[in-house]
C-alpha positions as CSV (number, residue, x, y, z in Angstrom):
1,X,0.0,0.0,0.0
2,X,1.5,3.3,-1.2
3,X,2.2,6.3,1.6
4,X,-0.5,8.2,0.0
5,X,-3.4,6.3,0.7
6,X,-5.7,5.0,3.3
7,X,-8.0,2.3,4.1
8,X,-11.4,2.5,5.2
9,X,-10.6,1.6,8.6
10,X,-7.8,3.9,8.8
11,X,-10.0,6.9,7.9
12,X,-12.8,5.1,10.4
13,X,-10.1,5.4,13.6
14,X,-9.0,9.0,12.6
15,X,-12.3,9.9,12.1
16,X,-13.4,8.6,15.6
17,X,-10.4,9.6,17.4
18,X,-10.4,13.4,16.0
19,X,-14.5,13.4,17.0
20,X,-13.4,12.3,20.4
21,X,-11.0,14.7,20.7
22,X,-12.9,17.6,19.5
23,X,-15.8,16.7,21.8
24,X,-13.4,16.2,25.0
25,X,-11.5,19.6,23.7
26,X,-14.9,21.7,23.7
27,X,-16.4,20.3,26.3
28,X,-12.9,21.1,28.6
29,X,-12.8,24.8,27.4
30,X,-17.2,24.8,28.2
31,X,-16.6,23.2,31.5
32,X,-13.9,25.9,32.2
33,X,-15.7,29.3,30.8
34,X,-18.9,28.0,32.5
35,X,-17.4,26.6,35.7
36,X,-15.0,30.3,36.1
37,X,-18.1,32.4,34.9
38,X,-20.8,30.6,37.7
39,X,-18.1,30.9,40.0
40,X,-17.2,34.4,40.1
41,X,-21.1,35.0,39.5
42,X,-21.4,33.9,43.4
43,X,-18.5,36.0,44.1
44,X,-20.5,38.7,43.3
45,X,-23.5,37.6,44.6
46,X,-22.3,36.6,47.9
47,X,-20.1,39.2,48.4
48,X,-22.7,42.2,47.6
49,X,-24.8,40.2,49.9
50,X,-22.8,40.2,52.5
51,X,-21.6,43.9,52.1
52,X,-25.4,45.0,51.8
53,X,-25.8,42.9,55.2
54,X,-22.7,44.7,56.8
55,X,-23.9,47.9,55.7
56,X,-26.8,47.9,57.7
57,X,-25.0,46.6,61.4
58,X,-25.6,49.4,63.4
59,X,-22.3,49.2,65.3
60,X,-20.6,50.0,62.1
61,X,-23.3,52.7,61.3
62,X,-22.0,54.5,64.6
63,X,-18.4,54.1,64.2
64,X,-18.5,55.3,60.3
65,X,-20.8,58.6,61.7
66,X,-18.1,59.5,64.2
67,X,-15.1,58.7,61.8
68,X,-16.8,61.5,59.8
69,X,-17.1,63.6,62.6
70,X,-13.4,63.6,63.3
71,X,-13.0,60.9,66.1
72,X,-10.8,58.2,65.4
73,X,-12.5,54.8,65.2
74,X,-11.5,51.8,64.4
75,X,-13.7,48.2,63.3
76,X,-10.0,46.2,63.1
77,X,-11.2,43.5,65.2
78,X,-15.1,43.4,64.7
79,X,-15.2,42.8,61.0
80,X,-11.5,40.8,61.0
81,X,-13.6,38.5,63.4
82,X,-16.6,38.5,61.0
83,X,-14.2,38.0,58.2
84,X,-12.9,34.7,59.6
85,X,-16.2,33.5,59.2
86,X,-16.5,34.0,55.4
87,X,-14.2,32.6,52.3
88,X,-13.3,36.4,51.6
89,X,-10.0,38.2,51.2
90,X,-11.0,41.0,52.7
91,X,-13.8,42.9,54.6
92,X,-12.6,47.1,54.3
93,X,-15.0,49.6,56.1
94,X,-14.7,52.7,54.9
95,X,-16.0,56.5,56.2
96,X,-17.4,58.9,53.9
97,X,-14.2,60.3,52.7
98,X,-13.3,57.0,51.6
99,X,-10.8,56.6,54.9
100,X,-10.5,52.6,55.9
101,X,-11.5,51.9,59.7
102,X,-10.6,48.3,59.0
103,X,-8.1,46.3,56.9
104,X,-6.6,42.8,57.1
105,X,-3.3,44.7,57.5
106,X,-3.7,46.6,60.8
107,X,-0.9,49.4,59.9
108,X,-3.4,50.3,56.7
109,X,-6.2,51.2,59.0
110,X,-6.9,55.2,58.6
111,X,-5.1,55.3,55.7
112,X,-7.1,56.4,52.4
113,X,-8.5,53.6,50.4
114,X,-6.4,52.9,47.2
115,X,-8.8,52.7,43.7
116,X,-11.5,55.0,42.5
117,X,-13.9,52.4,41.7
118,X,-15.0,53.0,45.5
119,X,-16.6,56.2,45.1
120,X,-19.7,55.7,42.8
121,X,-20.8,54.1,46.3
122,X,-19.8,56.9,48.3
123,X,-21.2,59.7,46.2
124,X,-23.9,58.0,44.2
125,X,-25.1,55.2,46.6
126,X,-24.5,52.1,44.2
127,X,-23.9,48.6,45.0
128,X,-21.7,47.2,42.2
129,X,-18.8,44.4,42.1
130,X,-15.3,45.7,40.4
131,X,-12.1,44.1,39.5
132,X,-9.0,46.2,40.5
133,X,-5.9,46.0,42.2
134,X,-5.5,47.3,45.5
135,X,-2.5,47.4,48.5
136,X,-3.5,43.2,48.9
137,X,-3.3,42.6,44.3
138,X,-5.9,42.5,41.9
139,X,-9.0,41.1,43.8
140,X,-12.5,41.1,43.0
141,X,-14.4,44.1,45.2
142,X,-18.0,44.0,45.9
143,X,-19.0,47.5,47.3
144,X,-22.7,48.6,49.5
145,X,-22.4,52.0,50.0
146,X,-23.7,52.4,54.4
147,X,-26.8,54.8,54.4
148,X,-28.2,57.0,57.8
149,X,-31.4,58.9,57.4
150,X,-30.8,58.6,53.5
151,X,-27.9,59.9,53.6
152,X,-24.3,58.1,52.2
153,X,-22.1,57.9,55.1
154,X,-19.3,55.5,54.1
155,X,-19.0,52.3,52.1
156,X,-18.8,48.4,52.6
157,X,-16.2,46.9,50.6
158,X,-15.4,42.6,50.4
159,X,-12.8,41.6,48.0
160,X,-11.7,38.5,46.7
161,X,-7.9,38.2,45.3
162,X,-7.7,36.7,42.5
163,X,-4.7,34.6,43.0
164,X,-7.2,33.1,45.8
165,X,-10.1,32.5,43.4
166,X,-7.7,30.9,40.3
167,X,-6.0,28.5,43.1
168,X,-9.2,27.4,44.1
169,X,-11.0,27.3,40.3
170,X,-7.9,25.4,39.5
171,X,-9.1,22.7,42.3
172,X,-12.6,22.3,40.5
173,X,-10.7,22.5,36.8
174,X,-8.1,19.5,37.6
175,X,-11.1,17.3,38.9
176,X,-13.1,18.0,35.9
177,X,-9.7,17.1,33.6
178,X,-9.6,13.7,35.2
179,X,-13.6,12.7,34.6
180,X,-12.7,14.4,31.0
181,X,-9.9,12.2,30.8
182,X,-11.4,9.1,31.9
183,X,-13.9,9.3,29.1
184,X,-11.5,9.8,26.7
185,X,-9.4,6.7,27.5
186,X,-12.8,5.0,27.8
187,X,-14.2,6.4,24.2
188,X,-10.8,5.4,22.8
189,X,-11.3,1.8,24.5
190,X,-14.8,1.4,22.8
191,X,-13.3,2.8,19.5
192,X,-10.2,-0.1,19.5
193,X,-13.4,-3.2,20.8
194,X,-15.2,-1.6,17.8
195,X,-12.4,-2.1,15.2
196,X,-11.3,-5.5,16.6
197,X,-15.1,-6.1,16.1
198,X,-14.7,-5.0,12.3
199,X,-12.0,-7.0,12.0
200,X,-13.6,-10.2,13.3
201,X,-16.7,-9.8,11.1
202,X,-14.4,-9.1,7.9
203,X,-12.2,-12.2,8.5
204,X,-9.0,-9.7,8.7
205,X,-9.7,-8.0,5.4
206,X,-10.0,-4.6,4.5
207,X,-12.8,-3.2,3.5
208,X,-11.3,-2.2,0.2
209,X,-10.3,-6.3,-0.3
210,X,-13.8,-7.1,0.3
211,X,-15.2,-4.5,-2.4
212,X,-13.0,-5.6,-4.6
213,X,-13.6,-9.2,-4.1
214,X,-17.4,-8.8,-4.0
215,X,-16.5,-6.9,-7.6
216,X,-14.6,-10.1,-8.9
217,X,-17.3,-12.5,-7.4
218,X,-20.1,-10.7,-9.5
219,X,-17.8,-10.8,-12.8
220,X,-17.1,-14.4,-12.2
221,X,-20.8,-15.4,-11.8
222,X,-21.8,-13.5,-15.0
223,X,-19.5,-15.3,-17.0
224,X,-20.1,-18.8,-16.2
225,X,-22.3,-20.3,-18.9
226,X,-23.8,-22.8,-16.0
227,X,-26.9,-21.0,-13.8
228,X,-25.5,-20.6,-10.2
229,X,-27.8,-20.0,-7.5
230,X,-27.5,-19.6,-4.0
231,X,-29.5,-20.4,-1.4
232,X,-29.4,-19.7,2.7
233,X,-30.6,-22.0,5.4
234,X,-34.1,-20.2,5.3
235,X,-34.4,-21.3,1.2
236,X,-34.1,-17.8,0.1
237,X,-32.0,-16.2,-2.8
238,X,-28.6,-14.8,-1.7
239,X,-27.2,-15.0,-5.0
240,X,-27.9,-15.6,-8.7
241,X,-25.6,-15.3,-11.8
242,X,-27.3,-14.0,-15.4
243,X,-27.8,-17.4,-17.0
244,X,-29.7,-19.1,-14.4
245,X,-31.9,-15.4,-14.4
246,X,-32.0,-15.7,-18.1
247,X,-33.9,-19.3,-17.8
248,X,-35.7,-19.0,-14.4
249,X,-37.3,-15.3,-15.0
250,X,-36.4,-13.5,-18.3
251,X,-38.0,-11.1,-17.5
252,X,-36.6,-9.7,-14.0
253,X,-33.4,-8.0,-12.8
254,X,-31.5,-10.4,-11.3
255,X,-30.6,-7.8,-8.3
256,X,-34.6,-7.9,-7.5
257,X,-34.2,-12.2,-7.1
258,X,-32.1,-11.6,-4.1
259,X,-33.8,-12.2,-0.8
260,X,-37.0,-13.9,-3.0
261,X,-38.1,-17.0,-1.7
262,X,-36.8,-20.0,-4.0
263,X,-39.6,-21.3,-4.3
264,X,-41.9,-18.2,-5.3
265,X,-38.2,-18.9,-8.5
266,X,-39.0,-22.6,-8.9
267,X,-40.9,-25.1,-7.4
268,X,-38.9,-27.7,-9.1
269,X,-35.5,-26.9,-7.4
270,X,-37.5,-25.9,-4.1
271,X,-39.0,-29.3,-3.7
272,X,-35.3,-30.5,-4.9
273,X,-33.9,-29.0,-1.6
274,X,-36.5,-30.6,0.6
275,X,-35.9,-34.0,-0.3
276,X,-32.2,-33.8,0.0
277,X,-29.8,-34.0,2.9
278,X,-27.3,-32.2,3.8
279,X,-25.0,-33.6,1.2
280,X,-24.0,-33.3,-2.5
281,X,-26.6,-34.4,-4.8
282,X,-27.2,-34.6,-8.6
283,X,-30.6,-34.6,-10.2
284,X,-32.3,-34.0,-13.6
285,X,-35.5,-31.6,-13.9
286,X,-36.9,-29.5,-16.5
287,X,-37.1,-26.1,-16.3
288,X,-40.0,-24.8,-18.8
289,X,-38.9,-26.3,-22.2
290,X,-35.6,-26.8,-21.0
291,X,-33.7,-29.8,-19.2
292,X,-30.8,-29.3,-16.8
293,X,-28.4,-31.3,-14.5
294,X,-29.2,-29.7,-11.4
295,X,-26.2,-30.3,-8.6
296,X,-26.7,-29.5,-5.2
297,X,-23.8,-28.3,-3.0
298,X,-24.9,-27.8,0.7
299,X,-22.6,-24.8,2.4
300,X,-20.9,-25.2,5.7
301,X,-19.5,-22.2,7.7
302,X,-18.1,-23.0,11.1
303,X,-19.6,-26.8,11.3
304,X,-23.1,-25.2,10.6
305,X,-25.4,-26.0,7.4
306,X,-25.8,-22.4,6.2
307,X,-27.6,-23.6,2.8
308,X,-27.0,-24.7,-0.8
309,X,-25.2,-23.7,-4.0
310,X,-27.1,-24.9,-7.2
311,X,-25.6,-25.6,-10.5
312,X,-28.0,-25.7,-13.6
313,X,-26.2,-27.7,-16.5
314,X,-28.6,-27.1,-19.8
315,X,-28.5,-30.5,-21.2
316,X,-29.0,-29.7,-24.9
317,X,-30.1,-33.1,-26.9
318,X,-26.8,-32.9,-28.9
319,X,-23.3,-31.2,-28.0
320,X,-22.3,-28.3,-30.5
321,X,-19.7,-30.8,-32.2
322,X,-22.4,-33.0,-32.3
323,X,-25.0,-30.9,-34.3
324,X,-22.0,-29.9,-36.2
325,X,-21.7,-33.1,-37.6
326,X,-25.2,-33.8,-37.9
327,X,-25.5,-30.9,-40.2
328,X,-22.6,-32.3,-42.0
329,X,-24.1,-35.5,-42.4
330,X,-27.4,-33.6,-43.9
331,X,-25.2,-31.9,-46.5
332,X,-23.8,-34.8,-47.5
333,X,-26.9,-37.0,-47.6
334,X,-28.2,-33.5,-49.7
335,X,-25.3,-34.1,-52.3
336,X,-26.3,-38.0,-52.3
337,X,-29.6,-36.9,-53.4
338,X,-28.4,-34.5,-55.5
339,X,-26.2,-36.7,-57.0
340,X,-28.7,-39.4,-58.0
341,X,-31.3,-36.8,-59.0
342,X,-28.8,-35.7,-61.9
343,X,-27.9,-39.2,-62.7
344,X,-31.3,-39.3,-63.4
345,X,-31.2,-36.4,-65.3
346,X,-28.6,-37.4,-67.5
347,X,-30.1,-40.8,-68.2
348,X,-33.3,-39.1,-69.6
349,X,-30.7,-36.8,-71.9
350,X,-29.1,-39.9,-72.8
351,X,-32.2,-41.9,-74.1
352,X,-33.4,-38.8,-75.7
353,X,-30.3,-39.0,-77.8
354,X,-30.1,-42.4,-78.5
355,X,-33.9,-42.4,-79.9
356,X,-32.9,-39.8,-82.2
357,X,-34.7,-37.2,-80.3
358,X,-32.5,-34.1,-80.7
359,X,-34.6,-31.3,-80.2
360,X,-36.7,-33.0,-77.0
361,X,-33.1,-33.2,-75.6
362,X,-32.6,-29.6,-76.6
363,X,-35.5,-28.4,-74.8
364,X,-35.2,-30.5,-71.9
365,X,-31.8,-29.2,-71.0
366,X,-33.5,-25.8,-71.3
367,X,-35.7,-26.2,-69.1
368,X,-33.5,-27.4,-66.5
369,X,-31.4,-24.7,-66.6
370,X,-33.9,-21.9,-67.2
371,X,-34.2,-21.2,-63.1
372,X,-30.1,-21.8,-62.8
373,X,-29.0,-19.6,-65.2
374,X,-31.4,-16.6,-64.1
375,X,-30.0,-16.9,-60.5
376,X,-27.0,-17.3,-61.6
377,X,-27.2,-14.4,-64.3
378,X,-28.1,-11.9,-61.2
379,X,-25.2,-13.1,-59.1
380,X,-22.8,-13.0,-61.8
381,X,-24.1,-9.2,-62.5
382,X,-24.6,-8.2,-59.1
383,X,-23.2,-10.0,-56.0
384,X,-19.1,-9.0,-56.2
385,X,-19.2,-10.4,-52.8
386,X,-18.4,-13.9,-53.8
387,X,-18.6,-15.4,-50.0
388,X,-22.2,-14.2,-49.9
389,X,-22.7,-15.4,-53.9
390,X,-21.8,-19.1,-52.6
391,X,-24.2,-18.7,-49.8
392,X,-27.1,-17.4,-51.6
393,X,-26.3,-20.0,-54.8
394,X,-26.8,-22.6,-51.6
395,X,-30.0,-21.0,-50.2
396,X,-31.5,-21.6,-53.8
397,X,-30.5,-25.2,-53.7
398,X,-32.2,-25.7,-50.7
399,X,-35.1,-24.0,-51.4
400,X,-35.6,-25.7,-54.8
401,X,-35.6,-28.9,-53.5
402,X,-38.2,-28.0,-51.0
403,X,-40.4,-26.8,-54.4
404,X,-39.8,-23.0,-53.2
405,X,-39.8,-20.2,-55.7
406,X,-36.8,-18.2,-54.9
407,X,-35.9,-15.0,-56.4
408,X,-32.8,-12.6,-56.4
409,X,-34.0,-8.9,-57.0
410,X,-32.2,-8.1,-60.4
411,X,-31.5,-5.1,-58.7
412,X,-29.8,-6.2,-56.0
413,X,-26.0,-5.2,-55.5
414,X,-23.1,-6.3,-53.0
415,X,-19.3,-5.5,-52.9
416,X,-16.9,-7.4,-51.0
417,X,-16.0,-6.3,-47.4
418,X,-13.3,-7.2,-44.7
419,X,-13.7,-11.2,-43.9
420,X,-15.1,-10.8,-40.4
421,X,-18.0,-8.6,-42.3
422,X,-18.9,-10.9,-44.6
423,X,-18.7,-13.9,-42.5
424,X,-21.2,-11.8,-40.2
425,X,-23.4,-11.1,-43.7
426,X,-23.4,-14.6,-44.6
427,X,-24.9,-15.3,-40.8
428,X,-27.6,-12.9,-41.1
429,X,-28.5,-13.0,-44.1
430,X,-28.5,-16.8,-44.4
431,X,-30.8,-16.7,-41.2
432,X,-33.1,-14.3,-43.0
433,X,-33.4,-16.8,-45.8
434,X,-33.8,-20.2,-43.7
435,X,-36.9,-18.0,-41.3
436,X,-38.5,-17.6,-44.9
437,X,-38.5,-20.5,-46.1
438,X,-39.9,-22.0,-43.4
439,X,-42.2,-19.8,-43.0
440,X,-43.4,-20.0,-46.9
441,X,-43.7,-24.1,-46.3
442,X,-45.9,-24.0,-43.5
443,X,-49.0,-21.7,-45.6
444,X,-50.6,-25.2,-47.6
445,X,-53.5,-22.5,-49.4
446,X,-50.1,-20.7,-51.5
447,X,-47.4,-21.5,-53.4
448,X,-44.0,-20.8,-50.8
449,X,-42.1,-18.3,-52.3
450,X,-39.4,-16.3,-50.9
451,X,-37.8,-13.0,-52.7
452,X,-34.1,-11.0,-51.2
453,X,-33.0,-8.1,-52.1
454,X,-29.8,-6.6,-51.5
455,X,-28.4,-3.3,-51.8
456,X,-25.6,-1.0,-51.1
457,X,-25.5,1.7,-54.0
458,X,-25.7,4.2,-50.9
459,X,-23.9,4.7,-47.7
460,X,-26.0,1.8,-46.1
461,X,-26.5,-1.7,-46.9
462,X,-30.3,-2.3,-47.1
463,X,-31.1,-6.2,-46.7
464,X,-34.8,-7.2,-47.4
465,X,-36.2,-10.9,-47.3
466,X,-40.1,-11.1,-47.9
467,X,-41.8,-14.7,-47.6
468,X,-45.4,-16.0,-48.6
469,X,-45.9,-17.3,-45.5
470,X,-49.2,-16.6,-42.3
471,X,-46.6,-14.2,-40.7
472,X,-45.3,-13.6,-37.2
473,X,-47.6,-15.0,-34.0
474,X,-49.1,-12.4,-32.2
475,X,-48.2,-14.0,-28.6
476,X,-44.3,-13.6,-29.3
477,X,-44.2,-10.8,-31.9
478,X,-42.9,-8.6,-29.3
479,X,-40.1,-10.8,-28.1
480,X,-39.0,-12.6,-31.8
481,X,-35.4,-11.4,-31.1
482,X,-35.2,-12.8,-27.9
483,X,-32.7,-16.1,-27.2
484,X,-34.6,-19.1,-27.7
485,X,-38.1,-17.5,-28.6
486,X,-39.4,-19.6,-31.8
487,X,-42.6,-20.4,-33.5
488,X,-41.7,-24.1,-33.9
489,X,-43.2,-25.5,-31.1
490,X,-41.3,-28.8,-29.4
491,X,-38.5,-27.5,-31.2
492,X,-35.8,-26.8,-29.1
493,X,-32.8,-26.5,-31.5
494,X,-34.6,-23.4,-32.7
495,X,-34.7,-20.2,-31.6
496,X,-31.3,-18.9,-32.5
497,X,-31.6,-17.1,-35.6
498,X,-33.2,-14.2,-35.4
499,X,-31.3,-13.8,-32.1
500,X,-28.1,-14.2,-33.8
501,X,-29.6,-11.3,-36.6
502,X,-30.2,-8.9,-33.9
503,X,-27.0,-9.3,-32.5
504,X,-25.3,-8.8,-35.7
505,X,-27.1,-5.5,-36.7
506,X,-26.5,-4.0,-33.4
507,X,-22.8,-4.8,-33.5
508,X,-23.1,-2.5,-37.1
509,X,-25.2,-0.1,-35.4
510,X,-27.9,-1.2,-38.0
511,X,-31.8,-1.6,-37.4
512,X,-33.4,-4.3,-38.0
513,X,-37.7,-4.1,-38.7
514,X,-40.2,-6.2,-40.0
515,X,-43.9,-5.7,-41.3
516,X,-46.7,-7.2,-42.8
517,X,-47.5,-6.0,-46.7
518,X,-50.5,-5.8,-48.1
519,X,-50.2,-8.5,-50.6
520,X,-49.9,-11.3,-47.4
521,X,-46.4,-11.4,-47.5
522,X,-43.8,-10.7,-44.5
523,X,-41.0,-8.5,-44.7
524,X,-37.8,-8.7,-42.9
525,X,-35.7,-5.4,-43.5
526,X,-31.8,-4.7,-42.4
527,X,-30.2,-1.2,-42.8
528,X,-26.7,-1.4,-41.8
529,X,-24.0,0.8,-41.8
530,X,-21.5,0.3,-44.8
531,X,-18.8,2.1,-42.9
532,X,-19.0,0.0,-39.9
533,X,-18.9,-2.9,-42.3
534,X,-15.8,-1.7,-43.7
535,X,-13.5,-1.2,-40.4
């Protein structure tokens, strides 16, 4: 892993731990604003309190009217006893020209007192709270100014130094940093048991490694050619690649199948998994027109049957190689019958001749080669492209045989393309042809006849095939391109060709239509793009 990146769980911890952190960060600098500001809020309360209380003692009342009169007084040791009692620095009574008649410090007593924040009491009458620094530091003063017959005669003042107030807040703030600090270790603790959770659950992989597996795991599934489904101990659908989704339900995403019921899928393989054990098993069923080799895999995690893996195996009647050879064998059996058709041919030619019968034999071989020669007068004239020629030439074979008429458009034109091109024309048009023909067969009330015509003069290849036949069935007409969709019914082998058309025209970004005419006839129609054909 490069320096530069992280995983998931890497960002998850630094996430967690930086959230933590803020949180306990905020909360400590709250906890300190909030616990200083409450606390010097009863400062002020309690200390205006008390002065307001002082203020109205009558003993002080009568010392502070006769220190204004002149006489010496002194409080020293009435309010330093009083002061004993309270959590304050000081208690400093002063007359009404602001001269102290107590002090902490006895040698300060009828000395001036030191800050003009004391005489808004003294010559206004207001009880207030200050902070300023006086002979004892910087303390907090609460001042209640001592009224006699509504008149200001002196002032009450309590302080509080601040050095005394910041030792004790400092008391209440290292308490508070070790609850703050136990929750932190503690969120961390949680944060580490949730991680090693994590871990547990993902079997040591990162969350990236599982992505990236569960990436490879889909891609795997949708290229195996075999329908994979699995199954959880409760019989629903935890996973399902695209060809078991292509023959169980065509018609759904495969996403929406997970979590479904199997047996709301297939009440075949649902009755499969009741009557087997827990161990590997191999059965046949059919699946709608379709037989499979079913296998059954049960899934163990931890010594604990956690449900099955199914694996459809299509079992087609014959192999590809097979059907390959069984077409190979139809040829040749064609050319067999071919061969013994123009044996017999040539023996009628032959007794024509020996009886003496000249022109008969003239107009026989005429006749014969009437329907040759005009197919093979268009293709000669028109079809440069000489692997679709051969094809075509082949298609009229057939279709003769089969007591077809089939017809090249005399206008029809084709040029050679790249080989992959025309191997890919031979396919679709060939399909085109064999749909027609059968098609044209099955209508008993006409004669089957099938007409192409093939074009590229202009910057597309237009491709039409129109049969005599009853047309397209209503109940598939709007799924004729699909895989395996065919009008021949109990025909499994079939289903393939217009399939393979579509695919071809969409490869050539062509279209690909078809219509019924109004004289009964159905007509395929291709328009394909002659410059993707030539790449």
């Amino acid at each position: 892993m490069t320096a530069n990146t992280m995983t998931l769980k890497s960002y998850l911890t630094a996430i967690i731990l930086i959230t933590i952190t803020l949180i306990i960060a905020v909360s400590g600098a709250l906890l300190v604003f909030v616990t200083k500001q409450t606390y010097l809020d009863g400062i002020s309360q309690r200390g205006t309190e008390l002065a307001s209380v002082l203020a109205e003692d009558s003993h002080i009342i009568q010392a502070v009217r006769r220190s204004n009169q002149g006489i010496d007084q002194s409080l020293q040791h009435y309010i330093e006893t009083i002061r004993a009692k309270t959590d304050a620095s000081y208690i400093v009574i002063t007359d009404q020209q602001a001269i102290r008649l107590s002090h902490p410090l006895p040698q300060r007593v009828g000395k001036r007192f030191q800050g003009n924040d004391i005489y808004p009491t003294l010559e206004k009458g207001l009880t207030r709270t200050t902070v300023a620094t006086g002979t004892l530091g910087s303390a907090i003063r609460n001042f209640a100014p001592i009224i006699e017959n509504q008149q200001v005669i002196g002032a009450v003042s309590i302080g509080y130094l601040e050095q005394s107030v910041t030792d004790l807040l400092f008391n209440y703030y290292l308490e508070a940093m070790l609850w703050l600090g136990f929750i932190y270790i503690a969120a961390i603790l949680l944060t580490l048991s949730l991680l090693s959770k994590l871990k547990r659950t993902f079997l040591d992989y990162e969350p990236e490694e599982i992505v990236q597996r569960f990436k490879e795991h889909s891609l795997l599934l949708g290229s195996i050619r075999e329908g994979i489904i699995a199954i959880d101990r409760h019989h629903k659908v935890t996973a399902i690649n695209d060809a078991a989704c292509y023959w169980l339900a065509p018609d759904q995403d495969h996403h929406k199948l997970i979590g479904l019921p199997l047996n709301e899928l297939s009440q075949t393989l649902a009755l499969l998994i009741v009557d087997t054990l827990s161990h590997r098993s191999k059965h046949s069923v059919t699946l709608g027109r379709h037989d499979f080799a079913a296998s059954l895999y049960p899934i163990q995690i931890e010594a604990t049957h956690s449900g099955y893996l199914i694996v459809l195996n299509h079992e087609q009647n014959m192999s590809e190689l097979e059907q390959e050879l069984a077409r190979t064998s139809a040829y040749a059996n064609q050319l067999r019958s071919k061969t013994h058709e123009h044996n017999n041919k040539l023996n009628v030619l032959s007794g024509l001749l020996q009886a003496g019968n000249t022109q008969s034999a003239i107009d026989y071989l005429q006749q014969e080669s009437d329907h040759h020669q005009n197919l093979l007068g268009a293709l000669v004239r028109s079809i440069e492209n000489s692997t679709v020629a051969g094809m075509l030439l082949a298609k009229y074979n057939t279709a003769t045989d089969h007591n077809i008429d089939f017809t090249l458009d005399e206008d029809s034109q084709l040029k050679n393309y790249t080989q992959s091109s025309n191997d890919d024309l031979v396919s679709l048009i060939g399909n085109l042809i064999d749909n027609a023909c059968d098609a044209a067969l099955k209508r008993i009330k006409s004669a089957p006849e099938v007409s192409v015509f093939i074009s590229d003069r202009t910057n597309y290849l237009m491709i039409t095939v129109e049969d005599s036949g009853q047309g397209v069935d209503e109940k598939i007409a709007q799924r004729i391109y699909d895989l395996g969709v065919s009008s021949k019914q109990n025909a499994p082998e079939h289903g393939f060709g217009l399939y393979l058309v579509s695919r071809i025209v969409s490869r050539y970004n062509g279209t690909l239509d078809w219509e019924r005419s109004d004289h009964n006839t159905t007509v395929f129609s291709v328009y394909l793009d002659k410059r993707e054909l030539e790449q």
